[in-house]
mmJSON file of the N, C-alpha and C atoms, coordinates in Angstrom:
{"data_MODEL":{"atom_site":{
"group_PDB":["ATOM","ATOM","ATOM","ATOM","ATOM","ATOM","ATOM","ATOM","ATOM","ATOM","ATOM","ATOM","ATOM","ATOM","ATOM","ATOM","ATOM","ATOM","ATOM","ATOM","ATOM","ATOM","ATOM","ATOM","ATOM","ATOM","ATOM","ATOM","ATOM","ATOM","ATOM","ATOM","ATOM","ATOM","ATOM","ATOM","ATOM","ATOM","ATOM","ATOM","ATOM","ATOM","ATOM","ATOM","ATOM","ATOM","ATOM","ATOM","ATOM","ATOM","ATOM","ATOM","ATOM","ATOM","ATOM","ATOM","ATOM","ATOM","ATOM","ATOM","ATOM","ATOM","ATOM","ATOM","ATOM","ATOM","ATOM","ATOM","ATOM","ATOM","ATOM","ATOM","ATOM","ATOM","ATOM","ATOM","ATOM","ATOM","ATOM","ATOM","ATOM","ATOM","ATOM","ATOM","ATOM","ATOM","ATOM","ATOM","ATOM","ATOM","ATOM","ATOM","ATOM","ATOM","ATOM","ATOM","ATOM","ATOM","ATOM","ATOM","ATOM","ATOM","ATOM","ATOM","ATOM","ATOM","ATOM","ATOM","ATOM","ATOM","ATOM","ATOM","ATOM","ATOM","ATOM","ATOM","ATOM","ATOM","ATOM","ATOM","ATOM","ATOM","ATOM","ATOM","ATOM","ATOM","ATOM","ATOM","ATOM","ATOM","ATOM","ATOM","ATOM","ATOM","ATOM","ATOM","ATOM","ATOM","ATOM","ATOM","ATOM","ATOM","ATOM","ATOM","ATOM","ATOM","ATOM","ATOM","ATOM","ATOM","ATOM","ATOM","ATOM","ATOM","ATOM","ATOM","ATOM","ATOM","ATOM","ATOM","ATOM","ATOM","ATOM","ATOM","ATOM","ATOM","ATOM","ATOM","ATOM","ATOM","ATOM","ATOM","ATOM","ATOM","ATOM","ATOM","ATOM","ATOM","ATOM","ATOM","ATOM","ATOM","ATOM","ATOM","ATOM","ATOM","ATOM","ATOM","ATOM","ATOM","ATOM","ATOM","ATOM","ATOM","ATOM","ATOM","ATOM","ATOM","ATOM","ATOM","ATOM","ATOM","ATOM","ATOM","ATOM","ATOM","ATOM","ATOM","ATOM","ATOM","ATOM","ATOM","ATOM","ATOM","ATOM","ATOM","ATOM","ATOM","ATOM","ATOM","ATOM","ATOM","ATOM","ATOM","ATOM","ATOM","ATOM","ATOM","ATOM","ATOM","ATOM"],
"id":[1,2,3,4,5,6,7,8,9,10,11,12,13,14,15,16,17,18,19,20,21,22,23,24,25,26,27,28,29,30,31,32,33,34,35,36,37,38,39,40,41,42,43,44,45,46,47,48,49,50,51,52,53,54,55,56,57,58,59,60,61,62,63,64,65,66,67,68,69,70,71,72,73,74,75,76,77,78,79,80,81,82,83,84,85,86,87,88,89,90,91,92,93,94,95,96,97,98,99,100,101,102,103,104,105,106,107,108,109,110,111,112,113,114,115,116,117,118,119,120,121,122,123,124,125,126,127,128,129,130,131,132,133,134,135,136,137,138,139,140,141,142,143,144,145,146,147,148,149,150,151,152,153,154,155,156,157,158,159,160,161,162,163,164,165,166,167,168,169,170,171,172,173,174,175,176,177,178,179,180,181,182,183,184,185,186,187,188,189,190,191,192,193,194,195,196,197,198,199,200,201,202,203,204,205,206,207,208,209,210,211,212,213,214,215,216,217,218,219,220,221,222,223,224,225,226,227,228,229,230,231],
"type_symbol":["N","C","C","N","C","C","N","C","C","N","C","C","N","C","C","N","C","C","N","C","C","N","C","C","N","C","C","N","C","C","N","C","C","N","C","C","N","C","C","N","C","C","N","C","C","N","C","C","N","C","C","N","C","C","N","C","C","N","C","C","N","C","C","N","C","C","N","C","C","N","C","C","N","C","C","N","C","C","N","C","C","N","C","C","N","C","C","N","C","C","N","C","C","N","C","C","N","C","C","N","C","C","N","C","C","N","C","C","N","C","C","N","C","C","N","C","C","N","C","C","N","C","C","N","C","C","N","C","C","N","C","C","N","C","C","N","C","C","N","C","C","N","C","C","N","C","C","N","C","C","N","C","C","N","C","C","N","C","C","N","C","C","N","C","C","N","C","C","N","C","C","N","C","C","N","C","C","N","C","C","N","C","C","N","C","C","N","C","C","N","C","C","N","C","C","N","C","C","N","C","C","N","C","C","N","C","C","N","C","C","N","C","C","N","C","C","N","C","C","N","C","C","N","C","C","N","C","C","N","C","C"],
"label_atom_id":["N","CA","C","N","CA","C","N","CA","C","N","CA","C","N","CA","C","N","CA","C","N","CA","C","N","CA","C","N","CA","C","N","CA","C","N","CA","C","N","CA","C","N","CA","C","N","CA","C","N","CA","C","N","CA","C","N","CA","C","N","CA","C","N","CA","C","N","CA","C","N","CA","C","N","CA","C","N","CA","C","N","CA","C","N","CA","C","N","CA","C","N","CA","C","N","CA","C","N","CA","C","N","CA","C","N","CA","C","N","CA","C","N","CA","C","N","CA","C","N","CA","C","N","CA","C","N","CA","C","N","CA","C","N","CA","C","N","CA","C","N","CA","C","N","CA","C","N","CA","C","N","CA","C","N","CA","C","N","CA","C","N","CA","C","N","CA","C","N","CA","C","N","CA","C","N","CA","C","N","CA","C","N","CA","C","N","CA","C","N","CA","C","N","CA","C","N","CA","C","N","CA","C","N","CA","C","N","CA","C","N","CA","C","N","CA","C","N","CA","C","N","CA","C","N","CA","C","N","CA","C","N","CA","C","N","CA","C","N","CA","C","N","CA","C","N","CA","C","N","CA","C","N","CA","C","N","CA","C","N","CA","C","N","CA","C","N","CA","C"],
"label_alt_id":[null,null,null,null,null,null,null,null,null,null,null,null,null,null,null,null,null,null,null,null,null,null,null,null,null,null,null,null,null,null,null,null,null,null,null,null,null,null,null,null,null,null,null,null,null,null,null,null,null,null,null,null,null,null,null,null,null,null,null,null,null,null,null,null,null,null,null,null,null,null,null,null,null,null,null,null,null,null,null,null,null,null,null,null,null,null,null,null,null,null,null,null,null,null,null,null,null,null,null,null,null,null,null,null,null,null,null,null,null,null,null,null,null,null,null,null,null,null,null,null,null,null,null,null,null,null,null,null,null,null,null,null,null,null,null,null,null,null,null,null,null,null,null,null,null,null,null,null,null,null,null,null,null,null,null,null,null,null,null,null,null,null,null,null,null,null,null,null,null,null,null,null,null,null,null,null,null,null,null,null,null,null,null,null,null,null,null,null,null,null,null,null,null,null,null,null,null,null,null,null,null,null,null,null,null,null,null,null,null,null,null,null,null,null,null,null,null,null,null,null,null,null,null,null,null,null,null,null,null,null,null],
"label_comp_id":["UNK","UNK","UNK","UNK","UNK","UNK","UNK","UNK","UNK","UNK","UNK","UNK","UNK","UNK","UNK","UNK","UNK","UNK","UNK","UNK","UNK","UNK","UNK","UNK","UNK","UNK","UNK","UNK","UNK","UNK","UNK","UNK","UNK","UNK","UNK","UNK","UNK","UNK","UNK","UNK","UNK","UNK","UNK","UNK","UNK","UNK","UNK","UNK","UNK","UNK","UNK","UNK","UNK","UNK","UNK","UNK","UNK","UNK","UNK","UNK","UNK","UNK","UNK","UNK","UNK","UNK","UNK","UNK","UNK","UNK","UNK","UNK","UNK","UNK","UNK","UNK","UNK","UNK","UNK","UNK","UNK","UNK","UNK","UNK","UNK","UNK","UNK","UNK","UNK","UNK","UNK","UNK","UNK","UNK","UNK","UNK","UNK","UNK","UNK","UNK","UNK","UNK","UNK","UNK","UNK","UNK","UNK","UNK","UNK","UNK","UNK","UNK","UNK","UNK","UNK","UNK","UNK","UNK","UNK","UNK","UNK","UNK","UNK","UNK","UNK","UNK","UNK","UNK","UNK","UNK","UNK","UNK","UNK","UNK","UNK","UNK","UNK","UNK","UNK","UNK","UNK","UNK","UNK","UNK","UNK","UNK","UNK","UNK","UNK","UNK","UNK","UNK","UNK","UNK","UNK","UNK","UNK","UNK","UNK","UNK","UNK","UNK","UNK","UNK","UNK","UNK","UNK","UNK","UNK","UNK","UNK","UNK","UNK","UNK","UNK","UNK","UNK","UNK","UNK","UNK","UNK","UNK","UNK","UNK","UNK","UNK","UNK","UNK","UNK","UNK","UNK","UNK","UNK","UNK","UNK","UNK","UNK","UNK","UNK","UNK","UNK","UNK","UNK","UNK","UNK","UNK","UNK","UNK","UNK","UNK","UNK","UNK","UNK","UNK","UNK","UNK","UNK","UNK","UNK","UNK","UNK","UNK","UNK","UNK","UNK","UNK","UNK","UNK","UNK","UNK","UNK"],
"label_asym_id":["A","A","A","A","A","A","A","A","A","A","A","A","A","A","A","A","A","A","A","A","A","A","A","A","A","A","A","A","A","A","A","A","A","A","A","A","A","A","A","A","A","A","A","A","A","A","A","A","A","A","A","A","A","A","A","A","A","A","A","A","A","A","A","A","A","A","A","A","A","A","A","A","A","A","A","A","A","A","A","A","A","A","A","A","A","A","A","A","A","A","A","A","A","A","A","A","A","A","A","A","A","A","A","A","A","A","A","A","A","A","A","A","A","A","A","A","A","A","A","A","A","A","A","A","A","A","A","A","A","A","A","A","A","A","A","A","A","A","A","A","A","A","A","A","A","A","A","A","A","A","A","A","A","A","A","A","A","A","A","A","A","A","A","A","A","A","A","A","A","A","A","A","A","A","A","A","A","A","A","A","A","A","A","A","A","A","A","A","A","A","A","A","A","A","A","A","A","A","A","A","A","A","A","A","A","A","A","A","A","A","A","A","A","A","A","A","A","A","A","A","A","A","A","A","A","A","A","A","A","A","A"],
"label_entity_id":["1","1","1","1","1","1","1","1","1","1","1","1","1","1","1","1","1","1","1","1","1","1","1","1","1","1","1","1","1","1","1","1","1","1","1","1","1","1","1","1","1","1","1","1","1","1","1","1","1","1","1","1","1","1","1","1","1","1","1","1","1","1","1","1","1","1","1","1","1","1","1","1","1","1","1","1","1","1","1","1","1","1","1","1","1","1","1","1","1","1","1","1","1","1","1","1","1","1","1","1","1","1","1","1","1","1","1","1","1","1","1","1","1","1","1","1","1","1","1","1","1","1","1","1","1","1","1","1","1","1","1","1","1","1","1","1","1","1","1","1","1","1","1","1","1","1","1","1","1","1","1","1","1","1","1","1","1","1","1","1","1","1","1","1","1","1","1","1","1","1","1","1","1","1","1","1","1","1","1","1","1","1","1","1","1","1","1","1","1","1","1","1","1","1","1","1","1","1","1","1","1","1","1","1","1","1","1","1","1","1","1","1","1","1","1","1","1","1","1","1","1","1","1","1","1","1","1","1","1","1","1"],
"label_seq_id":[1,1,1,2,2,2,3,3,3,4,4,4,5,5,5,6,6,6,7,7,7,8,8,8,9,9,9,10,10,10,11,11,11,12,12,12,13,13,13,14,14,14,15,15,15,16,16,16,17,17,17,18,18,18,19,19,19,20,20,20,21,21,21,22,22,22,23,23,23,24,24,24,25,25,25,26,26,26,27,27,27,28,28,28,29,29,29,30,30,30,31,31,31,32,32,32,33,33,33,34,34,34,35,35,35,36,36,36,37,37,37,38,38,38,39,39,39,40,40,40,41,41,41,42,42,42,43,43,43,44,44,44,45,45,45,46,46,46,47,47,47,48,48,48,49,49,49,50,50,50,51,51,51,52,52,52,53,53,53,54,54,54,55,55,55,56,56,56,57,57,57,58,58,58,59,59,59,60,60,60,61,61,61,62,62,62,63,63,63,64,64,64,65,65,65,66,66,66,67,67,67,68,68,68,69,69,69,70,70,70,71,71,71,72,72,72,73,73,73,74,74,74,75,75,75,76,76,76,77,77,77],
"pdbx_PDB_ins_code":[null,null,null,null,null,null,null,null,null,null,null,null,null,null,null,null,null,null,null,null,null,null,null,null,null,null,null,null,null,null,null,null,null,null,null,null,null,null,null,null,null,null,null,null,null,null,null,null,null,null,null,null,null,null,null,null,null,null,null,null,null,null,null,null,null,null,null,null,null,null,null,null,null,null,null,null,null,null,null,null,null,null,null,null,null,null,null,null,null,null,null,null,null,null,null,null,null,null,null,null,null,null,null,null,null,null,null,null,null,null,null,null,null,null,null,null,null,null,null,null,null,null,null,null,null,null,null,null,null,null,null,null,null,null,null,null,null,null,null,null,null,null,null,null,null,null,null,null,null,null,null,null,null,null,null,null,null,null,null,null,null,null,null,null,null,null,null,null,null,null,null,null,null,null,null,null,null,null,null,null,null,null,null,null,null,null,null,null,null,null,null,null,null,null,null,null,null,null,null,null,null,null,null,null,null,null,null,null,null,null,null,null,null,null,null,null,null,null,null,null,null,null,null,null,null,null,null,null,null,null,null],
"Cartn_x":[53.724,52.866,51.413,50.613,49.079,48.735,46.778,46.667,45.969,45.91,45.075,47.082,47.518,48.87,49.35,48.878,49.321,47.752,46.743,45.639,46.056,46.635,46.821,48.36,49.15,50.196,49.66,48.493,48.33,47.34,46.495,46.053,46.453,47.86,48.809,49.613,49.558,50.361,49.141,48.098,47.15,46.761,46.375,46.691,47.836,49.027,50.439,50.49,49.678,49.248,48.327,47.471,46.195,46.482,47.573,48.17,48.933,49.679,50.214,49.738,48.966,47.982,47.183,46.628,46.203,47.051,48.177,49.127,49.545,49.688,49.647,47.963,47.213,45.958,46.03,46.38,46.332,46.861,48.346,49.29,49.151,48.606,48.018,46.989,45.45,44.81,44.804,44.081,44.034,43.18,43.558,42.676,43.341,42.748,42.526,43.314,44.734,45.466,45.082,43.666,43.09,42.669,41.917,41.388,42.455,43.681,44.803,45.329,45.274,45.869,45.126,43.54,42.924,42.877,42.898,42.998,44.202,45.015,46.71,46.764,46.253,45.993,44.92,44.012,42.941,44.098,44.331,45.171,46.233,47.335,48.188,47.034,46.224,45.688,45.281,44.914,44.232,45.072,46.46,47.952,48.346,48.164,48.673,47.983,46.215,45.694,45.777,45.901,46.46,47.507,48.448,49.593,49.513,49.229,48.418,47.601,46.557,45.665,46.91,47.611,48.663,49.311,49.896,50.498,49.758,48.646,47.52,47.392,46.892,46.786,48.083,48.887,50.204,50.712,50.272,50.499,49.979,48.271,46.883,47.617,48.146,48.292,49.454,50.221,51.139,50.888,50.016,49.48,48.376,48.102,46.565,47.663,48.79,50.021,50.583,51.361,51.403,50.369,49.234,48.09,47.733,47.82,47.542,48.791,49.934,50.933,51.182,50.271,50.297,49.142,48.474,47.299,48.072,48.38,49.16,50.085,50.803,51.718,50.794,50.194,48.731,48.26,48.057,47.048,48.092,48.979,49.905,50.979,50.975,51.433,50.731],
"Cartn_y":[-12.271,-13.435,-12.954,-13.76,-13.328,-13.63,-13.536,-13.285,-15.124,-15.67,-16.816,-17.629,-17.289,-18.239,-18.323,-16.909,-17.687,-18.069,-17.933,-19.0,-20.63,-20.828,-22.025,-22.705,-21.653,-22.692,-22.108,-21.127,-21.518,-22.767,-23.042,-24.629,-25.487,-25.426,-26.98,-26.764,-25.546,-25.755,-25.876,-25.534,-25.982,-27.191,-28.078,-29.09,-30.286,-29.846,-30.58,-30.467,-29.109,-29.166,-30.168,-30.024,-30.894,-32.588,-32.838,-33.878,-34.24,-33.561,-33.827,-33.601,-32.841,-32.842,-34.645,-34.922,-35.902,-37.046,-37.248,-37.96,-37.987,-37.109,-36.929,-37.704,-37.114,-37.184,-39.042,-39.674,-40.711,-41.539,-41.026,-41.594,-41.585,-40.26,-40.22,-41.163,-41.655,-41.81,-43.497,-44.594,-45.42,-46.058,-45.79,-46.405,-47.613,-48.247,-49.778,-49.251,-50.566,-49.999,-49.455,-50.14,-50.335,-48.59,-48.034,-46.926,-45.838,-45.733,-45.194,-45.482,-46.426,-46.81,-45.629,-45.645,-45.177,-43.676,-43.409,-41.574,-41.099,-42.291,-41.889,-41.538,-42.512,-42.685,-41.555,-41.305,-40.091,-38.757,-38.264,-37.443,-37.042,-38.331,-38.507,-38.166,-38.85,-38.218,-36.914,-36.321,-34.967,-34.235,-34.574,-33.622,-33.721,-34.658,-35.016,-34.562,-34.396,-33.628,-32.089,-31.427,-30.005,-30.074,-30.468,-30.281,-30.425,-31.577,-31.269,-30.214,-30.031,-28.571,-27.336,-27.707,-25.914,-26.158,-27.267,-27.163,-26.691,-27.362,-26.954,-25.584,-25.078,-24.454,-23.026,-23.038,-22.167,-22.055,-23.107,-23.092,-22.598,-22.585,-21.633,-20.2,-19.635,-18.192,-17.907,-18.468,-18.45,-17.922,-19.113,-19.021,-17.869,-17.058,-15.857,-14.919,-14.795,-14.085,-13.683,-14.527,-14.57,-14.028,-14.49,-13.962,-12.642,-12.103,-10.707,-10.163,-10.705,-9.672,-9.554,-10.377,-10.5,-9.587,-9.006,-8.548,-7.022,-6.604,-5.187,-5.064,-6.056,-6.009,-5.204,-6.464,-5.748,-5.094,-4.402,-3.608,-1.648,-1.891,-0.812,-0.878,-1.604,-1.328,-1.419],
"Cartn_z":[-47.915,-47.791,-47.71,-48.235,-48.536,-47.038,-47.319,-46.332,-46.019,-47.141,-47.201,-47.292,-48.037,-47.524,-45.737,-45.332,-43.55,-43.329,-43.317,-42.947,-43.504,-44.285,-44.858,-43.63,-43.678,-42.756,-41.393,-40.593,-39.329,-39.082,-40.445,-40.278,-39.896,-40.83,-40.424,-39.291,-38.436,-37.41,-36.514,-36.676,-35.883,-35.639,-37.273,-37.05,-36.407,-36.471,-36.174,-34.584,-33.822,-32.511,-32.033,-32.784,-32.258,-32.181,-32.762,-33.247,-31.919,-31.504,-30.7,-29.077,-29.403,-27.802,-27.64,-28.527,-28.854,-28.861,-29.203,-28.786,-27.088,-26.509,-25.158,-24.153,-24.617,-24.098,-24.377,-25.177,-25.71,-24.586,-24.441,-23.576,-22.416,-22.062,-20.96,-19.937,-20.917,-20.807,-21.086,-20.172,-20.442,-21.703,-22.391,-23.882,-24.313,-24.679,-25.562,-26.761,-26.732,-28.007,-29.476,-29.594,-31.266,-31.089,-30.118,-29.895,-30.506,-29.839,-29.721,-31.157,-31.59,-33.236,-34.291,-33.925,-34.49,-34.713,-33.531,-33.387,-34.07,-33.687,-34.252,-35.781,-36.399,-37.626,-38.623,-37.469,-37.948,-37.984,-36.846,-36.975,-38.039,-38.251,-39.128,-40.52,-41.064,-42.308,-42.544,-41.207,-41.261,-41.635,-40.955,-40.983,-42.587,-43.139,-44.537,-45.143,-44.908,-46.049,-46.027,-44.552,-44.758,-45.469,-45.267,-46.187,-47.691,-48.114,-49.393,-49.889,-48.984,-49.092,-49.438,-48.721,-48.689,-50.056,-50.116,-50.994,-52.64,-52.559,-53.432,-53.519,-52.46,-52.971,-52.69,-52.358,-52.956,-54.087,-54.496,-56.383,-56.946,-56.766,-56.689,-56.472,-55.603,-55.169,-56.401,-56.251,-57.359,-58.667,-59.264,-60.201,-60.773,-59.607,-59.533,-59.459,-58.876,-58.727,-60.368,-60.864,-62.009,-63.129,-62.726,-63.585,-63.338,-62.367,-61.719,-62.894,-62.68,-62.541,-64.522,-64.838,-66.511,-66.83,-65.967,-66.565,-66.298,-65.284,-65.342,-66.177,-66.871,-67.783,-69.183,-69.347,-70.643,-70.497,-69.506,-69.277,-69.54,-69.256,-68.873,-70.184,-71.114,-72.214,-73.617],
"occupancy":[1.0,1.0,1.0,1.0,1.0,1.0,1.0,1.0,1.0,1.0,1.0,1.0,1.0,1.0,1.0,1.0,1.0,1.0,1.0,1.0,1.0,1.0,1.0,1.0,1.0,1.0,1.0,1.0,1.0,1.0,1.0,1.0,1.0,1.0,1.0,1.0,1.0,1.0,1.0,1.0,1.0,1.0,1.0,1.0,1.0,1.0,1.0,1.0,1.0,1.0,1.0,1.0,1.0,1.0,1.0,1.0,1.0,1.0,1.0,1.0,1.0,1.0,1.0,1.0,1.0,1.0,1.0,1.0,1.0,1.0,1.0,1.0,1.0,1.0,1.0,1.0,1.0,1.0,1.0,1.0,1.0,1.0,1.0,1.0,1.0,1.0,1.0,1.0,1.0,1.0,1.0,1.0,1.0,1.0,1.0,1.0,1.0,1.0,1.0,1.0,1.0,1.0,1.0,1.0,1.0,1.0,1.0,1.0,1.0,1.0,1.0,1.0,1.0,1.0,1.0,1.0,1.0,1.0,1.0,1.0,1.0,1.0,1.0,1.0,1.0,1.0,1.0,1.0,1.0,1.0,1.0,1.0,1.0,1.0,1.0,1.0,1.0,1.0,1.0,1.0,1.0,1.0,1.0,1.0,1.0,1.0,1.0,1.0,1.0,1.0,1.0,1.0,1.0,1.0,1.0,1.0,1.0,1.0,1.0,1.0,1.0,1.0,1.0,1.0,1.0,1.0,1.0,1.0,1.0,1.0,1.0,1.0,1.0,1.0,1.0,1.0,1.0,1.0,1.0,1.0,1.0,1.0,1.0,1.0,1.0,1.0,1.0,1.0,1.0,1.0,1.0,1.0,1.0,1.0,1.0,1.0,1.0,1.0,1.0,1.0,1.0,1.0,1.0,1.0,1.0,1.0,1.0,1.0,1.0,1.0,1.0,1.0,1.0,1.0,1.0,1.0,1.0,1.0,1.0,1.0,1.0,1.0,1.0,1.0,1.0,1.0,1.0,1.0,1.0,1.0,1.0],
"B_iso_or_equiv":[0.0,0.0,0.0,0.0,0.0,0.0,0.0,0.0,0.0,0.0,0.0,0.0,0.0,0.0,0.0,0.0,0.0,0.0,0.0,0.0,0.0,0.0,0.0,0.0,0.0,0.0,0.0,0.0,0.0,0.0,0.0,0.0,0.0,0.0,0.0,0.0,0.0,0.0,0.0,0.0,0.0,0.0,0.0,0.0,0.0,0.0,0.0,0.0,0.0,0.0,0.0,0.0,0.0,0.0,0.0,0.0,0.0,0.0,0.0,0.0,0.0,0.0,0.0,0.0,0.0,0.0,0.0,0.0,0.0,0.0,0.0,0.0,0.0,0.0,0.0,0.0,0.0,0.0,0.0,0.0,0.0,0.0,0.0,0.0,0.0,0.0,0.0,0.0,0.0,0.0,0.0,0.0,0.0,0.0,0.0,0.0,0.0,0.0,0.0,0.0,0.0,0.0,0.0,0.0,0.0,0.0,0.0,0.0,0.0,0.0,0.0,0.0,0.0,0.0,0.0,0.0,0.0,0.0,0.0,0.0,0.0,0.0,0.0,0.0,0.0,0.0,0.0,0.0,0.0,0.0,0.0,0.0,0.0,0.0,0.0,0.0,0.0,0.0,0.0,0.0,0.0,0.0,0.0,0.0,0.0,0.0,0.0,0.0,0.0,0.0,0.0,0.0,0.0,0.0,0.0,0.0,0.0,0.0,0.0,0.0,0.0,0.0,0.0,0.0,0.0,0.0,0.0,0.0,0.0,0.0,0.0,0.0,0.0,0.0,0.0,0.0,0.0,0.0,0.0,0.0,0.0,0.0,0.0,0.0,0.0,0.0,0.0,0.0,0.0,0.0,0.0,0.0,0.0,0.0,0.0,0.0,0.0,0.0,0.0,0.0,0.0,0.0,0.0,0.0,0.0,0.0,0.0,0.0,0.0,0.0,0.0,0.0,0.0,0.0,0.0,0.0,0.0,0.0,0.0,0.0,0.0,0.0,0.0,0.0,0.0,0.0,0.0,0.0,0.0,0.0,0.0],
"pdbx_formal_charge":[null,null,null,null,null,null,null,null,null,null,null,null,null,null,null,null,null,null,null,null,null,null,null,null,null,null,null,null,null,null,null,null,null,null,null,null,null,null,null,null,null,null,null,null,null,null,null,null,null,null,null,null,null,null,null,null,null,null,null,null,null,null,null,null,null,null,null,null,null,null,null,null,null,null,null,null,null,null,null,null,null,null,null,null,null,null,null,null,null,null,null,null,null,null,null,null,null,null,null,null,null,null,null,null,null,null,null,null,null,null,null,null,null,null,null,null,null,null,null,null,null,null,null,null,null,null,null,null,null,null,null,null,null,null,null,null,null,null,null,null,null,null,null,null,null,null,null,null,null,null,null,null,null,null,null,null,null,null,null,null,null,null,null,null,null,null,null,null,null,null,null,null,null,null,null,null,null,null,null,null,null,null,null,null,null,null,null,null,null,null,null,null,null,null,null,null,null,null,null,null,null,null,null,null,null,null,null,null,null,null,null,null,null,null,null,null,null,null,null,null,null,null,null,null,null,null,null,null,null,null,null],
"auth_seq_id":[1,1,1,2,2,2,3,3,3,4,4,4,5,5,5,6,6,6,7,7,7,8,8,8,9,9,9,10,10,10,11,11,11,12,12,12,13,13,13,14,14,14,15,15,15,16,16,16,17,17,17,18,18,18,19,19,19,20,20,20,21,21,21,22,22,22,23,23,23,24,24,24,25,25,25,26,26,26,27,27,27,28,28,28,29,29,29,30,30,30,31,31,31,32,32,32,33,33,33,34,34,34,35,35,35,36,36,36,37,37,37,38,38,38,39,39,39,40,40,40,41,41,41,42,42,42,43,43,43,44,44,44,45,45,45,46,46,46,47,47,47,48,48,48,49,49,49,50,50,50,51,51,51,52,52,52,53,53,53,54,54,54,55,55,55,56,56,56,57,57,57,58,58,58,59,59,59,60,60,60,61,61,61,62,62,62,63,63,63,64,64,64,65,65,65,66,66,66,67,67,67,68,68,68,69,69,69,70,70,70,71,71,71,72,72,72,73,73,73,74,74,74,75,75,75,76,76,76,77,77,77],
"auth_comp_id":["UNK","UNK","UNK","UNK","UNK","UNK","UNK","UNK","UNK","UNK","UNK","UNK","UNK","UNK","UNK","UNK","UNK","UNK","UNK","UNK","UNK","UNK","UNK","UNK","UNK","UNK","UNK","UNK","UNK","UNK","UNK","UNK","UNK","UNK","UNK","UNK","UNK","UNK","UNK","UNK","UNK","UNK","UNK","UNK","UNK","UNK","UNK","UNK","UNK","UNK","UNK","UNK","UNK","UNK","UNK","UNK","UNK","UNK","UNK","UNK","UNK","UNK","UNK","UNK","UNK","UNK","UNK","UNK","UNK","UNK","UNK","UNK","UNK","UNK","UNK","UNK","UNK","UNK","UNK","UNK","UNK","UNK","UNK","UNK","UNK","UNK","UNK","UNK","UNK","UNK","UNK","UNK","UNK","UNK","UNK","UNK","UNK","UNK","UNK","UNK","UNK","UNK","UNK","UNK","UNK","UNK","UNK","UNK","UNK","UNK","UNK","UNK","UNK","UNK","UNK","UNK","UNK","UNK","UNK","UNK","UNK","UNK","UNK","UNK","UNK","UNK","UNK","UNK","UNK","UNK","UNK","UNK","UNK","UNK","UNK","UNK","UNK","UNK","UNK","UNK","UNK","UNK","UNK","UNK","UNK","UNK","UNK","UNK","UNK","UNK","UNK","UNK","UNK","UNK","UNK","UNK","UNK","UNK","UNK","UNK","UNK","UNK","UNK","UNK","UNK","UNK","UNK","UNK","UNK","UNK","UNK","UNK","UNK","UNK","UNK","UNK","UNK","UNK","UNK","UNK","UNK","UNK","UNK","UNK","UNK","UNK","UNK","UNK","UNK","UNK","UNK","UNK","UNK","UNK","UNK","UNK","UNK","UNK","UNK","UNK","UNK","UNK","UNK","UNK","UNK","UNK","UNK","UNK","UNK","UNK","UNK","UNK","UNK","UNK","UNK","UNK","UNK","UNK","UNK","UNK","UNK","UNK","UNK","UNK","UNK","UNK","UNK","UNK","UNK","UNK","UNK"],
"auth_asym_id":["A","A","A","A","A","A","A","A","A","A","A","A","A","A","A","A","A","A","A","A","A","A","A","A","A","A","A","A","A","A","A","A","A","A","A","A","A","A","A","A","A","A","A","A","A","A","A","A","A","A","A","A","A","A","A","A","A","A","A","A","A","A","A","A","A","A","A","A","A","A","A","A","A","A","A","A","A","A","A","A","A","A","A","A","A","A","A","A","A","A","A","A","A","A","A","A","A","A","A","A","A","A","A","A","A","A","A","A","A","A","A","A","A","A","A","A","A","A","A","A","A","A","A","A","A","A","A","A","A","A","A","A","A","A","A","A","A","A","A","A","A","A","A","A","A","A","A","A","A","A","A","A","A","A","A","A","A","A","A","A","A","A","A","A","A","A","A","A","A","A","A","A","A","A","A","A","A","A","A","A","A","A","A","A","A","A","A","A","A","A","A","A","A","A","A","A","A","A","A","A","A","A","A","A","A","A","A","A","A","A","A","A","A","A","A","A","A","A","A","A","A","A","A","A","A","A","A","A","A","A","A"],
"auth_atom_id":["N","CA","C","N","CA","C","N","CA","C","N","CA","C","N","CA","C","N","CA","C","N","CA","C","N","CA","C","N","CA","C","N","CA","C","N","CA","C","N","CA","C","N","CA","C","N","CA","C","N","CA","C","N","CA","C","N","CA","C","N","CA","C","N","CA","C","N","CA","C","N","CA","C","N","CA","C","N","CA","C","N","CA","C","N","CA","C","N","CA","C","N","CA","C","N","CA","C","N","CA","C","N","CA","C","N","CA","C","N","CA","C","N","CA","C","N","CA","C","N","CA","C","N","CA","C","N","CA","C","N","CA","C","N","CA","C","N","CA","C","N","CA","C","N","CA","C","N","CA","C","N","CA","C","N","CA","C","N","CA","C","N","CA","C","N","CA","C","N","CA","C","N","CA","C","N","CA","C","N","CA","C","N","CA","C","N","CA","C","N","CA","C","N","CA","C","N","CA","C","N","CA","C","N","CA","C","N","CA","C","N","CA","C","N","CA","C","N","CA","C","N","CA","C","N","CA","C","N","CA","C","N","CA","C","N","CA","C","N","CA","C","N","CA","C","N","CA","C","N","CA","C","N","CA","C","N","CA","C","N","CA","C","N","CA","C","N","CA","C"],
"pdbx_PDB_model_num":[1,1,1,1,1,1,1,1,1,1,1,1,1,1,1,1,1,1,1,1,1,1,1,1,1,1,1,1,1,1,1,1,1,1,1,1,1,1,1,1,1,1,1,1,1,1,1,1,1,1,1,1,1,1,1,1,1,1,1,1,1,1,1,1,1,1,1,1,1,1,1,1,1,1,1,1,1,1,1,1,1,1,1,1,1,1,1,1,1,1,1,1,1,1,1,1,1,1,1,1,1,1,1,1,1,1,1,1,1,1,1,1,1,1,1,1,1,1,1,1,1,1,1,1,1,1,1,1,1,1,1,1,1,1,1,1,1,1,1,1,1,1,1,1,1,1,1,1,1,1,1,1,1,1,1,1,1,1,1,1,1,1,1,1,1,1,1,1,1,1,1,1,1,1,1,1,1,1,1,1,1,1,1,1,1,1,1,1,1,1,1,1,1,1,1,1,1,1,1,1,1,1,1,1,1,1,1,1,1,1,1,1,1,1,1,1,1,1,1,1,1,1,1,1,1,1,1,1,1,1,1]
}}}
């Protein structure tokens, strides 16, 4: 595993933490339901766009992978 593929999934577990601290802190804390809707909802997108991000770009590494590994091919025959 690269070194930017685990920066990419300690994001989303960073994020999927922060998510859930925030869910706590939420519950915890007397906030006004709409407040609580809101954060909920911020969170939930943030989590969805890391994941997207990773997924993005792992296909990206993939793909530079592949390309790397085509150029030593040409290059060496």
């Amino acid at each position: 595993m690269t070194v930017l593929e685990k920066a990419v999934l300690n994001l989303a577990e960073a994020l999927e933490t922060l998510e859930t601290k925030l869910e706590t802190r939420l519950d915890d804390q007397s906030a006004d339901g709409e407040t609580i809707d809101a954060a909920r909802n911020r969170a939930r997108a943030a989590r969805g766009h890391a994941a997207n991000v990773s997924r993005e770009l792992s296909g990206a590494i993939g793909d530079l992978k592949s390309l790397l590994g085509d150029y030593d091919t040409v290059s060496k025959g």
